[in-house]
C-alpha positions as CSV (number, residue, x, y, z in Angstrom):
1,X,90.3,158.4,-40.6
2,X,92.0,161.7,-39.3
3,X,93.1,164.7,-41.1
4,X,96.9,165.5,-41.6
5,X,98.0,169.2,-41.3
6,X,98.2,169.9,-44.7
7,X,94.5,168.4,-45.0
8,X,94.7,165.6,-47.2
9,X,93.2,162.4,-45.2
10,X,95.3,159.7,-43.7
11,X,94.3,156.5,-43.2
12,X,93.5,155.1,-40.0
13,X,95.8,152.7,-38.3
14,X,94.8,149.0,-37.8
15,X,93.6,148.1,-34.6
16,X,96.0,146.0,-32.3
17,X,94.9,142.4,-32.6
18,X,94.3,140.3,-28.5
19,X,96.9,139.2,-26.9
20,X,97.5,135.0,-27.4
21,X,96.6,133.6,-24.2
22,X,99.0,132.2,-22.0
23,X,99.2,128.2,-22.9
24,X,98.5,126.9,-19.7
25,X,95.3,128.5,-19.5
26,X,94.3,126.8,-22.8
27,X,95.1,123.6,-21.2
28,X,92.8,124.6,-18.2
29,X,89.9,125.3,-20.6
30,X,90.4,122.2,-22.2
31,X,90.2,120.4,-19.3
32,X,87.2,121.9,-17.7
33,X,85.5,121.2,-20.9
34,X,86.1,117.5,-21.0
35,X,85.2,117.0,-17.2
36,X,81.4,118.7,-18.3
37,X,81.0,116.2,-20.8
38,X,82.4,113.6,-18.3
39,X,79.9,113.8,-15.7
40,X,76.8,114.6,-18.0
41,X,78.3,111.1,-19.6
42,X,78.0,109.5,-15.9
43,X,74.6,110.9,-15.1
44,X,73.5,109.6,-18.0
45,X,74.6,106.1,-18.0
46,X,73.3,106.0,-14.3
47,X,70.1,107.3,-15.3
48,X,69.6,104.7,-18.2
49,X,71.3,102.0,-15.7
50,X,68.5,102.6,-12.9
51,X,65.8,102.6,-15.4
52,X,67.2,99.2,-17.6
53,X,67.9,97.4,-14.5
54,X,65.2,98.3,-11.8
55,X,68.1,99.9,-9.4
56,X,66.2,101.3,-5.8
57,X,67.5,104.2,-7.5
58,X,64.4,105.0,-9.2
59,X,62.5,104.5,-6.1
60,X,64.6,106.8,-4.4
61,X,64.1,110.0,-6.8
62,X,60.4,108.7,-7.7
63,X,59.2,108.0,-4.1
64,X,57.8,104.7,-6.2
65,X,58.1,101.5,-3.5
66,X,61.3,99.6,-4.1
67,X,61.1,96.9,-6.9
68,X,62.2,93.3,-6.0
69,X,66.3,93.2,-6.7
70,X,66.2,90.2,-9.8
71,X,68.5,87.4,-8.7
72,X,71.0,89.0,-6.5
73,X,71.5,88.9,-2.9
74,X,68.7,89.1,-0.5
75,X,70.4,90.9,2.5
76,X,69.5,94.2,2.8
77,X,70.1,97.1,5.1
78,X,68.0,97.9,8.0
79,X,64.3,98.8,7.3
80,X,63.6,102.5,7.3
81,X,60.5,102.0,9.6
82,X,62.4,99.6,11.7
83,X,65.3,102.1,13.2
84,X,63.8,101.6,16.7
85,X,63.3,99.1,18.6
86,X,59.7,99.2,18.4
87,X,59.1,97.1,15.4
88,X,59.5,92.9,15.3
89,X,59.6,93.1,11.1
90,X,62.4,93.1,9.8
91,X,60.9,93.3,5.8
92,X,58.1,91.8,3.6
93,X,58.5,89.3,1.3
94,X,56.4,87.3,-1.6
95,X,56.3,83.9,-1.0
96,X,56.1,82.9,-4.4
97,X,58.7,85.4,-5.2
98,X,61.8,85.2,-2.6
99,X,64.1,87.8,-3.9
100,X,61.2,90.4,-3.4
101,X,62.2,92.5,-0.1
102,X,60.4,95.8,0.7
103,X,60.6,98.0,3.5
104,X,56.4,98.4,3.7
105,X,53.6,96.2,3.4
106,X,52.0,96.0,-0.2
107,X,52.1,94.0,-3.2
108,X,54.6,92.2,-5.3
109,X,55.8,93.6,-8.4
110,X,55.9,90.7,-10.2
111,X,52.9,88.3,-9.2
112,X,50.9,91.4,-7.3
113,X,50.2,89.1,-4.1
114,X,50.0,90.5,-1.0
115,X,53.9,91.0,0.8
116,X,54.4,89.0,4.2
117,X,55.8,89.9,6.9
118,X,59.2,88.5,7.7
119,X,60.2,89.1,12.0
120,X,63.7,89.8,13.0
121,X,63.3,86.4,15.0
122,X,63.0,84.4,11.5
123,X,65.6,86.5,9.4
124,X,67.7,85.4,12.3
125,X,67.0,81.9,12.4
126,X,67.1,81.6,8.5
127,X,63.7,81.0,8.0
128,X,62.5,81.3,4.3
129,X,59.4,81.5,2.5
130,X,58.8,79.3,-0.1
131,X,54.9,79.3,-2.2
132,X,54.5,75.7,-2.6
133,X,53.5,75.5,-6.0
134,X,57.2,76.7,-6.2
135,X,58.7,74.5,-4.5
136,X,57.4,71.5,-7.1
137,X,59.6,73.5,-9.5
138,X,62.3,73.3,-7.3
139,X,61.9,69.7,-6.5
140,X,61.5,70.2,-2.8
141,X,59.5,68.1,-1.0
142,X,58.2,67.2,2.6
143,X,57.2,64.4,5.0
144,X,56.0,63.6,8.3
145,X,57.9,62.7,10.9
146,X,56.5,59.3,12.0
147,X,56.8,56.8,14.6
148,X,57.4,53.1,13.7
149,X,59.5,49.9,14.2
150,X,62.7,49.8,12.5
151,X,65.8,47.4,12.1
152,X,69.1,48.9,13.0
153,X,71.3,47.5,9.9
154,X,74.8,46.9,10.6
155,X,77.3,46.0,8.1
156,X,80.6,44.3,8.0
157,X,83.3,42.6,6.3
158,X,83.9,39.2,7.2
159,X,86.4,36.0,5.8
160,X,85.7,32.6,5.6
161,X,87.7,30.1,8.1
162,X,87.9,26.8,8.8
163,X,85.5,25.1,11.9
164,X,89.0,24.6,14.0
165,X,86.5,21.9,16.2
166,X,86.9,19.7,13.3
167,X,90.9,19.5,12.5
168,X,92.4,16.5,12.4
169,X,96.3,15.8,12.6
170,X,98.0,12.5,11.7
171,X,101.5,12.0,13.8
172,X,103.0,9.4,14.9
173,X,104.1,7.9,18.6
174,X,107.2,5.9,17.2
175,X,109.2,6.8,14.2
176,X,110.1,5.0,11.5
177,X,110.2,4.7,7.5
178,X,106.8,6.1,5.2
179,X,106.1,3.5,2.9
180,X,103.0,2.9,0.4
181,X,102.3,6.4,0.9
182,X,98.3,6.4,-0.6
183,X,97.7,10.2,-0.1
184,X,100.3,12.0,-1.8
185,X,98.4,15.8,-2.6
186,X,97.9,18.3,-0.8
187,X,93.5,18.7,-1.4
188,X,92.7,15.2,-1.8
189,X,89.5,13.6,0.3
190,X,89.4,11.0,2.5
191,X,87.2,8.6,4.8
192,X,87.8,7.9,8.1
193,X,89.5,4.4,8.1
194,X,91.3,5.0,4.8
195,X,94.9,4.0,4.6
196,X,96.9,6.8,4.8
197,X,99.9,5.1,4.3
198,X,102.5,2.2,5.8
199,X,105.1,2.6,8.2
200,X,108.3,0.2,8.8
201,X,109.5,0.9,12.4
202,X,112.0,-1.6,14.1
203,X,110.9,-0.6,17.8
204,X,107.3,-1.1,16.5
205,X,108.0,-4.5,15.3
206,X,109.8,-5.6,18.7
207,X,106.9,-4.6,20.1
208,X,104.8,-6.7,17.9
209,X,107.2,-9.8,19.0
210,X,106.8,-9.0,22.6
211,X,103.2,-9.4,22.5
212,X,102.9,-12.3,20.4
213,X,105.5,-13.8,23.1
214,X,103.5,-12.6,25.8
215,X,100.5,-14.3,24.8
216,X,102.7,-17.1,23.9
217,X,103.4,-17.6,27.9
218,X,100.0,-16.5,28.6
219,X,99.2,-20.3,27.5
220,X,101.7,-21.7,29.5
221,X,101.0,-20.1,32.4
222,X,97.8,-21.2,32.4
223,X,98.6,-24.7,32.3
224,X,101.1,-24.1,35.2
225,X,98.3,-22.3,37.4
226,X,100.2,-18.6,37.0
227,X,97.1,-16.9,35.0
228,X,97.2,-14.2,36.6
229,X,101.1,-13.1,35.8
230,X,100.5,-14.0,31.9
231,X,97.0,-12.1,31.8
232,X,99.3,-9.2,32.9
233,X,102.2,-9.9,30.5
234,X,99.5,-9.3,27.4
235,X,97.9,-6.3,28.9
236,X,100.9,-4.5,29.0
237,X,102.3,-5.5,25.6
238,X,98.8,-4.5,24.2
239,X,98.7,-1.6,25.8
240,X,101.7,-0.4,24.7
241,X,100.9,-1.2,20.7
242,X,97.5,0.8,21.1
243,X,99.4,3.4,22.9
244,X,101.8,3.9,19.4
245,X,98.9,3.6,16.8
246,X,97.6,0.1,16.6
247,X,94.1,-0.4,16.6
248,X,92.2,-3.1,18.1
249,X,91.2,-5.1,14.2
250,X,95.1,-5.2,13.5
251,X,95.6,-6.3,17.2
252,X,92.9,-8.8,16.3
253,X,94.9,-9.7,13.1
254,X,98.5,-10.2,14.7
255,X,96.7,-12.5,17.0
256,X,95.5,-14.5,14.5
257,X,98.3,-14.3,12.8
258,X,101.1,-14.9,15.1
259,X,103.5,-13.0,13.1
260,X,104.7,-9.7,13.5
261,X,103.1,-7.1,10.4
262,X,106.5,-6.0,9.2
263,X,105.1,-2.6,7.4
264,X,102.0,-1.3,9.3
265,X,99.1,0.9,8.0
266,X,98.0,3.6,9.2
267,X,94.0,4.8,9.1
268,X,92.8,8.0,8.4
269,X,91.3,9.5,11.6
270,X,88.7,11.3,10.3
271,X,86.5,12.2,7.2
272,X,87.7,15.5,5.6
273,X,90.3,17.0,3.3
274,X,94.1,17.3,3.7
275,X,95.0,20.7,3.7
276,X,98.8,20.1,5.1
277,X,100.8,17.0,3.6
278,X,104.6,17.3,5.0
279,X,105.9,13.7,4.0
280,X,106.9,11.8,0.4
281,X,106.9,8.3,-0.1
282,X,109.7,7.3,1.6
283,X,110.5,9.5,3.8
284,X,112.2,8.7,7.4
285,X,109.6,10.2,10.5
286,X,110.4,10.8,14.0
287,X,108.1,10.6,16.8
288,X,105.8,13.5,17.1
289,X,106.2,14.5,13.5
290,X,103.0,15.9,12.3
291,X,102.1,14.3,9.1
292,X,99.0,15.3,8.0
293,X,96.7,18.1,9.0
294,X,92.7,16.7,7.7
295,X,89.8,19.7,7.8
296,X,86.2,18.3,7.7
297,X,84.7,21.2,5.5
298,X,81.0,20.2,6.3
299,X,80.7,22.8,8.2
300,X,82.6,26.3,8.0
301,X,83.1,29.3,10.2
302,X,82.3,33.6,8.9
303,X,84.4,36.0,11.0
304,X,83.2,39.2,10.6
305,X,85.3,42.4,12.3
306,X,82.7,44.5,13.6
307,X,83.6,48.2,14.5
308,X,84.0,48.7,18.3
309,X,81.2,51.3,18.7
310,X,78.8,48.3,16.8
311,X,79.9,45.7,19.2
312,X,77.9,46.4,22.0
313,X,74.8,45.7,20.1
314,X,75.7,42.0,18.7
315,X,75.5,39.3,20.9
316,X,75.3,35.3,20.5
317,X,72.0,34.0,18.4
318,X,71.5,37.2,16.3
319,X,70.5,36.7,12.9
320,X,72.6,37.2,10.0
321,X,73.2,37.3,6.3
322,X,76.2,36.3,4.3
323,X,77.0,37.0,0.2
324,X,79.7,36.5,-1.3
325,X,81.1,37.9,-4.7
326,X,81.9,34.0,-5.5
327,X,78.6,33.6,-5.1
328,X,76.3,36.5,-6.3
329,X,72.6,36.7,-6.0
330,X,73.2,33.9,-3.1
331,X,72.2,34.8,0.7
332,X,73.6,32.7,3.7
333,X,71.9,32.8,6.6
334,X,73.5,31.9,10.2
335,X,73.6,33.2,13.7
336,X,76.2,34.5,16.0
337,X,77.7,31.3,17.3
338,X,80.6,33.6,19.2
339,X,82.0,37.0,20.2
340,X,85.7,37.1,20.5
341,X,86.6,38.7,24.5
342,X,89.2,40.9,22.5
343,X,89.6,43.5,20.3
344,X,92.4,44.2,17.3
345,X,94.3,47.3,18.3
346,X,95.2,48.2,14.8
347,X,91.5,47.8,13.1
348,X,89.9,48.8,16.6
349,X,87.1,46.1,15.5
350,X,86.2,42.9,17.1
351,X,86.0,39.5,15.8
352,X,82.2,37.8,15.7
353,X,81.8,34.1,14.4
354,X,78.5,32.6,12.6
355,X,78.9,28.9,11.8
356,X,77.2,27.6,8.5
357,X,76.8,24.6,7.0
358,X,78.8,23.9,4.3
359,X,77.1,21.5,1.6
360,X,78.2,20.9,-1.7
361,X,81.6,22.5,-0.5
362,X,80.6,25.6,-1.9
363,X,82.2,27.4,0.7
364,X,86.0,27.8,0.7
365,X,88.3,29.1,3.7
366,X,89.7,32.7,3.2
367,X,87.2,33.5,1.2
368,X,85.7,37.6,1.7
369,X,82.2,37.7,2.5
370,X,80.3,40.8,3.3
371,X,78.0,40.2,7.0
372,X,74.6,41.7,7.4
373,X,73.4,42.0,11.2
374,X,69.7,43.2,11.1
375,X,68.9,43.6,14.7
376,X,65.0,44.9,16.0
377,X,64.8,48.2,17.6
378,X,61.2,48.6,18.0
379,X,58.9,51.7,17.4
380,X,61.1,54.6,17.1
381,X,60.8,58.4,15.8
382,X,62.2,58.6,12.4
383,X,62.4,60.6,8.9
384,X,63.9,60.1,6.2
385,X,67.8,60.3,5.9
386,X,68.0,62.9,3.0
387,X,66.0,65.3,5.2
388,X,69.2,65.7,7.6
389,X,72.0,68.1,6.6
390,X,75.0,68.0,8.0
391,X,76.9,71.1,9.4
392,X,80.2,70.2,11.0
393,X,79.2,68.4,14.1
394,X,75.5,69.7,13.7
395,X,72.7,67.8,11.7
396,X,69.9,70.2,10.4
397,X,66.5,69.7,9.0
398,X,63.9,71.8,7.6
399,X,60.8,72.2,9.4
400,X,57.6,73.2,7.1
401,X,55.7,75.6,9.2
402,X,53.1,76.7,6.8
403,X,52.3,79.1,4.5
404,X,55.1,78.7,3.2
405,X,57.5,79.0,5.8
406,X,60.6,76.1,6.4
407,X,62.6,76.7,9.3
408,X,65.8,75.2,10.2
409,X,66.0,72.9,13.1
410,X,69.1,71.3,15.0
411,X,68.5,67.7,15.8
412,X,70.2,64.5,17.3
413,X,70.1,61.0,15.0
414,X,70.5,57.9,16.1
415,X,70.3,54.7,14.3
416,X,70.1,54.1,10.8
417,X,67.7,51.9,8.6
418,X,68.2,52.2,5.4
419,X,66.6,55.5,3.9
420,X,65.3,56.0,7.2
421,X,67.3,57.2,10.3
422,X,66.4,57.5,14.2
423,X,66.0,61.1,15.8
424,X,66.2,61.2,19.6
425,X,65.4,65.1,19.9
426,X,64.8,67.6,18.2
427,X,61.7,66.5,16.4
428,X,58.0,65.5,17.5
429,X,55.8,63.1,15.3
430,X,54.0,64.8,13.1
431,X,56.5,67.4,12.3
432,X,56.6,68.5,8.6
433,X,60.3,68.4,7.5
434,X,61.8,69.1,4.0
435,X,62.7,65.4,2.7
436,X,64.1,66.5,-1.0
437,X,66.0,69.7,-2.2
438,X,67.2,70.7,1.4
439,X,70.3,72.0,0.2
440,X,68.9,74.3,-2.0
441,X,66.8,75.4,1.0
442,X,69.9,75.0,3.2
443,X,71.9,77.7,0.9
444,X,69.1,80.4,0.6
445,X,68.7,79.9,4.6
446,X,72.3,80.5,5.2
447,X,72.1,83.9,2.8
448,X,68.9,85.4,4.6
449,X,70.9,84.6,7.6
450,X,73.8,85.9,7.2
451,X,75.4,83.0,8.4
452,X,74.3,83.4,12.1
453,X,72.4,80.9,12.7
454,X,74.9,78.2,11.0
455,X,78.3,80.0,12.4
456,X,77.1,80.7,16.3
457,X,76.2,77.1,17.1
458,X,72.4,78.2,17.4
459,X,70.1,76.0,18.7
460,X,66.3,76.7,17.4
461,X,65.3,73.6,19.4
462,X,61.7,74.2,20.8
């Protein structure tokens, strides 16, 4: 308070109250404040993150040695103590523990055996290391690589055909008229000397005259000392009967006879069945009409089409087996009676023939049959077939060497038998290879190596 002048007190005046500030710098103070809480937010997260989930960051502030990273990608960055060029290790490893990968030498974190070594050579090969009371938990397996005898198995579909050396036709050398026509379906069976059927020709007929004239003046002639002309006379006039389908009996007969057999049979020439019938009863025939076509089915023909890189290896007398769906559980076995000079453009296969024999007429033309060639090879080096993987044009395997080590190989197959398949380099005997589960080996060896070894074509053969 203050005096006045006439000194009665006043009352002091109230004191100016702060300026507002200025609403952008409000904002600005607003803002600052959230970004604090922000990044002590972030820290923190990190901080409980790297702790929760084993990060390298922990290592990193701790100076601890760097946990092994739980299921996620092996590849690391460069070692610390590998920078130069003086060090061959690239990291350490657990063998029972894969995903383990540490800069130093030590222990595992997880099982506490001692870390192994892991050179820049193997990382870049895609070796991996693999305890092996862990791989039984992974189902992978290994084998030797042996040496013995094998078949080389060669496979091939094949059709039944008829044995074309026993087709018959039935045509005639005169024409004429079809009468009494005894086999009238296509299928039916015959004998050789059946009657086929009975023909009425007019020319054949006049031929039967002449002859019976001939032999006629054969007598005469005879008596008049001319033998010789009338032997002649006969010979022709038989000649020419036999020529147009008479046989000797029905020569016989007409001699006997002495008359002319108005409607002639006609024999069967063979024992088979008629798979082509082209006349009714009837019917008018020309010379040189084909009648009947007759197949003897006692024996039957496979042609199998074999690819042309398989060809080479089949030759006449080989063993082989035939099945048939018709037929299931049965099993034919012929040989190679023929290899066809030529090959089909289209298929790029060739034609090989087995003859078999056909009893019972179980075996029907056109029918599919699947051919089996199992041809000897002798001793050869070979592993089992699952142990390959295949990489493009490459084939791979697995080689086991020890504590716990695989390796992948390139190698060159050959032949195949069955579960087991020929290699012709790559491999010695004796050689541990994995057999089962190679493509979970195959996918963990392509992630330690970064894809060099199975993108650059590298050849790890030794």
């Amino acid at each position: 308070m203050s005096d006045t002048n006439d000194g009665t007190p006043d009352a002091s005046p109230e004191p100016e109250p702060a300026p507002a500030p200025a609403p952008g710098r409000e904002l600005d103070v607003r803002d600052a404040r959230r970004t604090r809480v922000a990044w002590i937010a972030a820290i923190a997260a990190l901080i409980i993150a790297a702790v929760v989930f084993r990060s390298p960051l922990v290592a990193w502030f701790t100076g601890a040695p760097e946990p092994a990273p739980v299921g996620g990608d092996t590849q690391g960055a460069a070692p610390a103590g590998a920078t130069g060029h003086g060090s061959d290790v690239s990291y350490y490893t657990c063998s029972m523990h894969p995903t383990v990968r540490s800069h130093r030498p030590g222990k595992c974190p997880i099982c506490s055996m001692e870390l192994t070594p892991v050179t820049r050579d193997e990382e870049q090969a895609g070796v991996i290391h693999i305890e092996a009371s862990r791989r039984a938990l992974l189902g992978i397996r290994t084998t030797k690589v042996t040496r013995t005898a094998i078949d080389l198995t060669i496979t091939a579909k094949g059709r039944l055909a008829l044995d074309e050396t026993r087709l018959h036709e039935v045509t005639l050398k005169v024409g004429g008229y079809i009468s009494d026509l005894r086999v009238n379906a296509t299928g039916q069976s015959v004998s050789r000397g059946d009657t086929l059927f009975s023909l009425y020709s007019p020319e054949l007929y006049a031929a039967q005259q002449e002859y019976l004239i001939a032999r006629q003046s054969q007598e005469a002639m005879h008596v008049t000392g001319d033998a010789t002309r009338g032997d002649r006379l006969v010979r022709a006039a038989e000649t020419k009967l036999r020529l147009w389908g008479i046989s000797d009996d029905q020569l016989a007969a007409l001699a006997a006879s002495g008359e002319p057999i108005e409607r002639v049979p006609f024999r069967s020439p063979a024992s088979g069945v008629v798979i082509e019938k082209t006349i009714v009863d009837g019917a008018a025939v020309a010379m040189g009409q084909r009648l009947f076509r007759i197949a003897d089915l006692g024996d039957i023909w496979v042609e199998a089409d074999v690819y042309e890189s398989d060809l080479p290896r089949i030759a006449r007398g080989a063993p082989a087996s035939i099945t048939l769906d018709y037929l299931p559980g049965r099993t034919f076995d012929g040989k190679v009676a023929f290899v066809y000079p030529y090959l089909d453009p289209a298929s790029r296969t060739g034609r090989v023939r087995i003859a078999l024999p056909n009893k019972g007429l179980e075996l029907k033309p056109d029918m599919y049959a699947t051919v089996t060639f199992k041809l000897p090879l002798g001793p050869r080096l070979v592993a089992p077939i699952s142990a390959v993987v295949y990489t493009g044009p490459r084939r791979l395997v697995f080689v086991d060497l020890g504590n716990g080590a695989l390796r992948p190989r390139q190698v060159t197959i050959g032949a195949r038998s069955g579960d087991l398949v020929e290699i012709t380099s790559g491999l010695d005997e004796g050689d541990t290879v994995v057999a089962s589960g190679n493509f979970l080996v195959a996918a963990e060896s392509r992630v330690r190596s970064a894809g060099s070894f199975w993108e650059d074509g590298h050849d790890d053969h030794h």
